[in-house]
Residue frames as qw, qx, qy, qz and C-alpha x, y, z in Angstrom:
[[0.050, -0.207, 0.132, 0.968, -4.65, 40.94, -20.55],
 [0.344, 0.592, 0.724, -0.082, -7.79, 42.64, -21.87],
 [0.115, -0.166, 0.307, 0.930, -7.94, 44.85, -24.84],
 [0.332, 0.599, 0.703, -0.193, -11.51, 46.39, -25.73],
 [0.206, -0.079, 0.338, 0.915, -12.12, 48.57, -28.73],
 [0.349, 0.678, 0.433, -0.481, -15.80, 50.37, -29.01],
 [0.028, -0.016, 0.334, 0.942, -16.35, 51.91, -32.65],
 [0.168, -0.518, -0.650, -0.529, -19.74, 53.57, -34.09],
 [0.293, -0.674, -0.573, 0.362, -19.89, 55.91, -31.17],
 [0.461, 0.215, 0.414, -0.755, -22.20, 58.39, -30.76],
 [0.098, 0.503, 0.808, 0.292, -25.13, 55.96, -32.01],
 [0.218, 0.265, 0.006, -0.939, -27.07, 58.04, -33.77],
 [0.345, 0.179, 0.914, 0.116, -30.84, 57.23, -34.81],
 [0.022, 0.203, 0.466, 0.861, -32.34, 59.77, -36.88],
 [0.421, -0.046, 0.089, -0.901, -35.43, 61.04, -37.40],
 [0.150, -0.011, 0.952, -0.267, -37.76, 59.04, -36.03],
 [0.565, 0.075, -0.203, -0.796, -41.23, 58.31, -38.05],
 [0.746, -0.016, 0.523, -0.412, -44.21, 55.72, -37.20],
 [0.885, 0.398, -0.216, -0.109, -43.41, 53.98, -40.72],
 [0.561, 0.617, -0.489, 0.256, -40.28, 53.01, -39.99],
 [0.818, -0.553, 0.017, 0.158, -37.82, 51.39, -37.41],
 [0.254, 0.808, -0.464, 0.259, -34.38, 52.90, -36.69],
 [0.885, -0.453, 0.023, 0.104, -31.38, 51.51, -35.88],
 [0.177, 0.803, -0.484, 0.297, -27.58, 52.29, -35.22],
 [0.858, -0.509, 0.001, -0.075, -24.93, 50.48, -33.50],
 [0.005, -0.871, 0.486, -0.071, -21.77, 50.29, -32.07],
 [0.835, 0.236, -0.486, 0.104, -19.00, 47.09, -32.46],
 [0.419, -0.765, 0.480, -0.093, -16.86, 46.14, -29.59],
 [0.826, 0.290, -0.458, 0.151, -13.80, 43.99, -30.31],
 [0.749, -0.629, 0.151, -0.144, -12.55, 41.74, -27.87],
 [0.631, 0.294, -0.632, 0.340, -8.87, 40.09, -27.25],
 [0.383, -0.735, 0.475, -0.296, -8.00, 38.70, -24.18],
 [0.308, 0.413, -0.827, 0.226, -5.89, 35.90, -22.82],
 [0.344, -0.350, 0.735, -0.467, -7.81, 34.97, -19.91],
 [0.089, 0.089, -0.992, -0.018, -8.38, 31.35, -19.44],
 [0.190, 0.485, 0.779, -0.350, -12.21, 31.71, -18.16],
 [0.189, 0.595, 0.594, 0.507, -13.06, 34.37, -21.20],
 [0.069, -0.010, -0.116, 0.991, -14.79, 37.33, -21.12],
 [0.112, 0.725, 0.674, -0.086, -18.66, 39.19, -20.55],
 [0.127, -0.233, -0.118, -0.957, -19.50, 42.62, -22.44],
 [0.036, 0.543, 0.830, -0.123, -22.37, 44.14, -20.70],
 [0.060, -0.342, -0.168, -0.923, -24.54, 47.41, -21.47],
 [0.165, -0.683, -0.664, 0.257, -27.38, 49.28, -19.60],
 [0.140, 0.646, 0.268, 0.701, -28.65, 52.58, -19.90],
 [0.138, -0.068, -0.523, 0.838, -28.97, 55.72, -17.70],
 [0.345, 0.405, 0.308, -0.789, -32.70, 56.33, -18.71],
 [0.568, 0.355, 0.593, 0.446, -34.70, 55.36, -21.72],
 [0.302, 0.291, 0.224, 0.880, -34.97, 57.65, -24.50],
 [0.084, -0.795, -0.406, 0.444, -36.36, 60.95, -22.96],
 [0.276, 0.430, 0.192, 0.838, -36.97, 64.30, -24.44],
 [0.243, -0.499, 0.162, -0.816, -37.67, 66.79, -21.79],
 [0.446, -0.216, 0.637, -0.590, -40.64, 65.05, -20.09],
 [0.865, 0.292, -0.068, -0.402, -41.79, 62.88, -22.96],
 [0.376, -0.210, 0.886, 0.171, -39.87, 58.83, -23.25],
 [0.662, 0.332, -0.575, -0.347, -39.93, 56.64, -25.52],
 [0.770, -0.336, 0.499, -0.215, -40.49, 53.39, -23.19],
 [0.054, 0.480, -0.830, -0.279, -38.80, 50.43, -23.77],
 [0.610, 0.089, -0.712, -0.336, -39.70, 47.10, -25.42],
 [0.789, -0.344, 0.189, -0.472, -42.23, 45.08, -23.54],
 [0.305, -0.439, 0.844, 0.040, -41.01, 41.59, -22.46],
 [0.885, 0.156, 0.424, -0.110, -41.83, 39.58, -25.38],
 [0.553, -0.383, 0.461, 0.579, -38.74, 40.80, -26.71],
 [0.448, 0.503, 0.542, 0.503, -40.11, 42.51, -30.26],
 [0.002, -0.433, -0.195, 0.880, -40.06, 45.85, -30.92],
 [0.452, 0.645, 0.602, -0.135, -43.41, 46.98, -33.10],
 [0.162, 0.039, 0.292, 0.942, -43.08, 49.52, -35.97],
 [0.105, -0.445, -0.483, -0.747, -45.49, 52.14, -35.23],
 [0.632, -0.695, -0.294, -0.176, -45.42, 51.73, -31.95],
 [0.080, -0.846, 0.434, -0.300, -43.10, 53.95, -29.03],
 [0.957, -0.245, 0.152, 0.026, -40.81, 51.41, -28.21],
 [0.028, 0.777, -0.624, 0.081, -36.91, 51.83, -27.66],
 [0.912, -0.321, 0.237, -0.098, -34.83, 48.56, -27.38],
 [0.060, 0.796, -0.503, -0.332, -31.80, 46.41, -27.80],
 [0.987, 0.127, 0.098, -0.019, -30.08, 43.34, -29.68],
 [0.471, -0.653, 0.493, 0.329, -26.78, 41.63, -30.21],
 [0.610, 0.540, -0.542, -0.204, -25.01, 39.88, -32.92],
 [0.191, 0.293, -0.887, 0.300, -23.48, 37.01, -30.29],
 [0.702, -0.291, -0.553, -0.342, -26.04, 34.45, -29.23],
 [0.710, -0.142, -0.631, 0.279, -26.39, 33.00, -25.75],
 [0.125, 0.141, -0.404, 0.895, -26.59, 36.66, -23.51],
 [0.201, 0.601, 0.573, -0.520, -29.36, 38.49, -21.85],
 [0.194, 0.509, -0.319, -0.776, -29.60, 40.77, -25.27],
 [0.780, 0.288, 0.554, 0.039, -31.61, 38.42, -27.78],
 [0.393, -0.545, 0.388, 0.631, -30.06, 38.58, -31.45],
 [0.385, 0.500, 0.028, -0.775, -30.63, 41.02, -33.74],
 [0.548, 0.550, 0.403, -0.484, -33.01, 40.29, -35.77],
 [0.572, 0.007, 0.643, 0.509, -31.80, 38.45, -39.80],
 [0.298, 0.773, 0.457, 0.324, -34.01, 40.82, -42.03],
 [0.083, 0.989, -0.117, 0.022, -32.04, 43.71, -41.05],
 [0.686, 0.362, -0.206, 0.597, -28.50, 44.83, -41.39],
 [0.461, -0.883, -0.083, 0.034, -27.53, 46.34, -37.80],
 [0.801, 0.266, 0.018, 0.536, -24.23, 48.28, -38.24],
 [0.318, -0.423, -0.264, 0.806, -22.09, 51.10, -37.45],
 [0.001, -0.201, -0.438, -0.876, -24.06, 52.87, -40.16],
 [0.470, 0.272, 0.570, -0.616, -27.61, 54.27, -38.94],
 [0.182, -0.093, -0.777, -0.595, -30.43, 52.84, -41.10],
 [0.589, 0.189, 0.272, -0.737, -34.10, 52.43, -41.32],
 [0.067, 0.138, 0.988, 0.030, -36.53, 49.49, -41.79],
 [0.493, 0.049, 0.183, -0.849, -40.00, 50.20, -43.20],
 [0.712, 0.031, -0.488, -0.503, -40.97, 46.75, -44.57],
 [0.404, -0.247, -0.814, 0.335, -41.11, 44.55, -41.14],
 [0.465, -0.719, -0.277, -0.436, -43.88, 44.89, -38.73],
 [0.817, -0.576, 0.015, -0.036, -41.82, 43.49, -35.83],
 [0.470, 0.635, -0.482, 0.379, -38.07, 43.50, -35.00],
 [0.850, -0.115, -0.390, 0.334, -36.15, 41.27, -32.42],
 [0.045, -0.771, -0.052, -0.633, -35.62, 43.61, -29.40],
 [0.599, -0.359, -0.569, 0.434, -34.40, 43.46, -25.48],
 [0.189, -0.918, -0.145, -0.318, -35.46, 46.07, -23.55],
 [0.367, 0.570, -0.194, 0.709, -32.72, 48.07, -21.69],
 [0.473, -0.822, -0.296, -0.113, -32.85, 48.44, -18.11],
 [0.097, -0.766, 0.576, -0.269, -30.10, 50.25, -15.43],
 [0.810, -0.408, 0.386, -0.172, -29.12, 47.13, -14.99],
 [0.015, 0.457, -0.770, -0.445, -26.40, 45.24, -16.77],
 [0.884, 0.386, 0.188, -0.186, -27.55, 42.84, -19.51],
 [0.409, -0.317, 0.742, 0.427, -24.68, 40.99, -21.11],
 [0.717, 0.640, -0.115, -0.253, -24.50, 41.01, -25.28],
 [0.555, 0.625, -0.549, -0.009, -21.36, 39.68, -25.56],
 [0.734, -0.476, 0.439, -0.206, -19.35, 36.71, -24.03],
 [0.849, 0.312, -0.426, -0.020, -17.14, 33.76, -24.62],
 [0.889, -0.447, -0.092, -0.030, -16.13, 31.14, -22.14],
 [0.773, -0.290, 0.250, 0.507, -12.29, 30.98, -22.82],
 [0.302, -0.504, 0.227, 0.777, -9.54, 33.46, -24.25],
 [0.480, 0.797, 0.362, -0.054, -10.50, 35.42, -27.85],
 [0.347, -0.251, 0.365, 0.827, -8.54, 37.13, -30.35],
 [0.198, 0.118, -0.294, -0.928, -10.01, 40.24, -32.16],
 [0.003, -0.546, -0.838, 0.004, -13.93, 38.66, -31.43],
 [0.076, -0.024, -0.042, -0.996, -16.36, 41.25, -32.54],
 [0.070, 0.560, 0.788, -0.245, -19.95, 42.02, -31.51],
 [0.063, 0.192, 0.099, 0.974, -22.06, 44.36, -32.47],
 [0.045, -0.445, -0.633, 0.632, -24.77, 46.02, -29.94],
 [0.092, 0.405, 0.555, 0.721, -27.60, 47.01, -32.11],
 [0.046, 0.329, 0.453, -0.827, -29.78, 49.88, -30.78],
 [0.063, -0.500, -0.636, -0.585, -33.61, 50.05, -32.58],
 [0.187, 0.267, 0.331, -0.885, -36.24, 53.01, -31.93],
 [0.033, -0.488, -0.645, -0.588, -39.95, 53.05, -33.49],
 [0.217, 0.281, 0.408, -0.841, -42.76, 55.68, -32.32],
 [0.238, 0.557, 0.791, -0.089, -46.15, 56.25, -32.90],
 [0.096, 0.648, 0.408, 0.636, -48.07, 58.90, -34.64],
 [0.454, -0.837, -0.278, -0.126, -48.67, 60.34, -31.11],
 [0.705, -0.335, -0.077, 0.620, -45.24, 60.43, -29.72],
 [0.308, -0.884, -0.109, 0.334, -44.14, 63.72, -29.09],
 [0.644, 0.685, -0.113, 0.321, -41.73, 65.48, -31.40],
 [0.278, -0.915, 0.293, -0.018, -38.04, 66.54, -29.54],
 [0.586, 0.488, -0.644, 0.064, -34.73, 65.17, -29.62],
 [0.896, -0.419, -0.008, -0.147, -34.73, 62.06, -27.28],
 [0.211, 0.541, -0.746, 0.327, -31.00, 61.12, -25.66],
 [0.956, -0.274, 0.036, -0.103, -30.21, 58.04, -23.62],
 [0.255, 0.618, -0.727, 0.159, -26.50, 57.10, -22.47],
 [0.946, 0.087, -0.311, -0.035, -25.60, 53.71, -22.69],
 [0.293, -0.768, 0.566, -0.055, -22.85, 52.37, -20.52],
 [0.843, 0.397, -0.361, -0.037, -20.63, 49.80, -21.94],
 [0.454, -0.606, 0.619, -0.209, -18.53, 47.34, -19.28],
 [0.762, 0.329, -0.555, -0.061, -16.13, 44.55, -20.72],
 [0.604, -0.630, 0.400, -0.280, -14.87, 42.40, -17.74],
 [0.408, 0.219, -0.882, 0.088, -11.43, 39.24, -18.47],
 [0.904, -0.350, 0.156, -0.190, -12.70, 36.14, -16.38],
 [0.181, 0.629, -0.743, 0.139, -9.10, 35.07, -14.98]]
Protein backbone atom coordinates (compact mmCIF):
# COMPACT_ATOMS: atom_id res chain seq x y z
CA UNK A 1 0.00 0.00 0.00
CA UNK A 2 0.81 3.69 -0.53
CA UNK A 3 -0.64 6.49 1.42
CA UNK A 4 0.56 10.16 0.39
CA UNK A 5 -0.55 13.26 2.18
CA UNK A 6 0.48 16.87 0.51
CA UNK A 7 -0.16 19.86 3.07
CA UNK A 8 0.84 23.74 2.57
CA UNK A 9 -0.98 23.84 -0.71
CA UNK A 10 -1.38 26.61 -2.65
CA UNK A 11 2.42 27.69 -2.02
CA UNK A 12 2.18 31.02 -1.80
CA UNK A 13 5.30 33.51 -2.12
CA UNK A 14 4.44 36.96 -1.59
CA UNK A 15 5.50 39.98 -2.68
CA UNK A 16 8.46 39.68 -4.23
CA UNK A 17 11.37 42.48 -3.61
CA UNK A 18 15.23 42.50 -4.80
CA UNK A 19 16.20 42.62 -0.92
CA UNK A 20 14.87 39.65 -0.07
CA UNK A 21 14.39 35.86 -0.94
CA UNK A 22 10.97 34.17 -0.66
CA UNK A 23 10.04 31.00 0.18
CA UNK A 24 6.96 28.65 0.87
CA UNK A 25 6.52 25.03 0.88
CA UNK A 26 4.55 22.18 0.90
CA UNK A 27 5.21 18.67 3.20
CA UNK A 28 4.40 15.34 1.77
CA UNK A 29 4.09 12.41 4.19
CA UNK A 30 4.87 9.12 3.15
CA UNK A 31 3.70 5.44 4.49
CA UNK A 32 4.05 2.60 2.51
CA UNK A 33 4.74 -1.08 2.90
CA UNK A 34 6.55 -1.74 -0.15
CA UNK A 35 9.65 -3.73 0.21
CA UNK A 36 11.81 -1.61 -2.50
CA UNK A 37 10.48 1.95 -0.88
CA UNK A 38 9.35 4.79 -2.45
CA UNK A 39 10.42 8.15 -4.96
CA UNK A 40 8.45 11.61 -4.57
CA UNK A 41 9.07 13.57 -7.63
CA UNK A 42 8.02 17.28 -8.70
CA UNK A 43 8.36 19.35 -11.97
CA UNK A 44 6.69 22.27 -13.10
CA UNK A 45 4.40 23.29 -16.03
CA UNK A 46 6.41 26.57 -16.76
CA UNK A 47 8.59 28.73 -14.62
CA UNK A 48 7.16 31.57 -12.91
CA UNK A 49 5.48 33.69 -15.71
CA UNK A 50 3.40 36.77 -15.57
CA UNK A 51 1.83 37.44 -18.86
CA UNK A 52 4.99 37.55 -21.03
CA UNK A 53 7.53 38.38 -18.35
CA UNK A 54 9.38 34.88 -16.23
CA UNK A 55 11.18 34.71 -13.66
CA UNK A 56 13.90 32.05 -15.03
CA UNK A 57 15.09 29.48 -13.05
CA UNK A 58 18.28 28.89 -11.03
CA UNK A 59 21.36 28.47 -13.11
CA UNK A 60 23.17 25.10 -12.63
CA UNK A 61 25.38 25.84 -9.82
CA UNK A 62 22.50 25.17 -7.79
CA UNK A 63 22.27 28.75 -5.68
CA UNK A 64 19.73 31.00 -5.99
CA UNK A 65 21.15 34.89 -5.68
CA UNK A 66 19.14 37.53 -3.73
CA UNK A 67 18.68 40.30 -6.04
CA UNK A 68 18.79 38.45 -8.79
CA UNK A 69 15.46 36.87 -11.07
CA UNK A 70 15.86 33.48 -10.19
CA UNK A 71 12.99 30.91 -9.28
CA UNK A 72 14.11 27.49 -7.82
CA UNK A 73 13.80 24.44 -5.68
CA UNK A 74 15.11 22.40 -2.51
CA UNK A 75 14.29 19.48 -0.29
CA UNK A 76 14.60 18.57 3.26
CA UNK A 77 15.66 14.63 2.33
CA UNK A 78 19.22 14.30 1.11
CA UNK A 79 20.38 12.02 -1.68
CA UNK A 80 17.63 13.26 -4.74
CA UNK A 81 17.95 15.36 -7.78
CA UNK A 82 16.53 18.48 -5.50
CA UNK A 83 19.75 19.60 -3.42
CA UNK A 84 18.79 20.42 0.37
CA UNK A 85 17.42 23.31 1.48
CA UNK A 86 19.61 25.40 2.54
CA UNK A 87 20.42 25.43 7.06
CA UNK A 88 20.17 29.33 7.52
CA UNK A 89 16.64 29.28 6.62
CA UNK A 90 13.51 27.78 7.99
CA UNK A 91 11.57 26.34 4.79
CA UNK A 92 7.98 25.53 5.93
CA UNK A 93 4.40 25.41 5.28
CA UNK A 94 4.47 29.03 6.42
CA UNK A 95 5.64 31.60 3.58
CA UNK A 96 8.67 33.63 4.77
CA UNK A 97 11.37 35.90 3.65
CA UNK A 98 15.20 35.98 3.94
CA UNK A 99 16.98 39.34 3.63
CA UNK A 100 20.30 38.59 5.41
CA UNK A 101 21.89 35.76 2.95
CA UNK A 102 23.31 36.63 -0.34
CA UNK A 103 22.90 33.08 -1.70
CA UNK A 104 20.42 30.24 -0.98
CA UNK A 105 20.75 26.45 -1.89
CA UNK A 106 18.48 26.05 -4.98
CA UNK A 107 17.62 23.30 -7.92
CA UNK A 108 16.23 24.62 -10.74
CA UNK A 109 12.84 23.12 -11.87
CA UNK A 110 12.47 21.73 -15.17
CA UNK A 111 9.18 19.73 -16.95
CA UNK A 112 10.90 17.03 -16.10
CA UNK A 113 10.65 14.99 -12.96
CA UNK A 114 13.36 15.63 -10.34
CA UNK A 115 12.97 13.41 -7.30
CA UNK A 116 13.05 15.29 -3.57
CA UNK A 117 12.04 12.58 -1.74
CA UNK A 118 12.91 8.79 -1.49
CA UNK A 119 13.75 5.88 0.70
CA UNK A 120 14.97 2.50 -0.36
CA UNK A 121 12.64 0.22 1.77
CA UNK A 122 9.04 0.56 3.42
CA UNK A 123 8.34 4.05 5.66
CA UNK A 124 5.89 4.95 8.16
CA UNK A 125 4.57 8.61 8.32
CA UNK A 126 8.27 9.89 6.59
CA UNK A 127 7.93 13.54 5.91
CA UNK A 128 9.63 15.85 3.39
CA UNK A 129 9.27 19.07 2.77
CA UNK A 130 9.65 20.62 -0.96
CA UNK A 131 10.83 24.09 -0.42
CA UNK A 132 10.00 26.57 -3.23
CA UNK A 133 12.44 30.04 -3.18
CA UNK A 134 11.86 33.19 -5.59
CA UNK A 135 14.31 36.38 -5.67
CA UNK A 136 14.08 39.22 -8.51
CA UNK A 137 15.87 42.05 -9.48
CA UNK A 138 15.19 45.69 -9.43
CA UNK A 139 14.31 45.25 -13.16
CA UNK A 140 11.96 42.41 -13.07
CA UNK A 141 8.71 43.32 -14.10
CA UNK A 142 5.93 43.87 -11.63
CA UNK A 143 2.63 41.20 -12.12
CA UNK A 144 1.53 38.27 -10.38
CA UNK A 145 3.78 35.32 -11.59
CA UNK A 146 2.00 31.56 -11.31
CA UNK A 147 3.73 28.27 -11.94
CA UNK A 148 1.98 24.74 -11.25
CA UNK A 149 3.99 22.26 -9.78
CA UNK A 150 3.11 18.64 -10.24
CA UNK A 151 3.70 16.34 -7.43
CA UNK A 152 4.07 12.26 -8.27
CA UNK A 153 4.71 9.73 -5.30
CA UNK A 154 5.38 6.22 -6.85
CA UNK A 155 5.59 2.46 -4.00
CA UNK A 156 8.66 0.47 -5.47
CA UNK A 157 7.07 -3.18 -5.02
Amino acid sequence: TLSVTLAGDPVALGTLLSSQTNFDAITSTVTTNANAGYASHVKFDATLTSGSNTIPVVGGDNTLNRGTSEYGASTSDSGNDLVVTDTDITCNTTAATDSGQASLDASPLTTTFKTFASNAGGASAEATTLCFLASISATQQAGTYTSIATVVTTARF
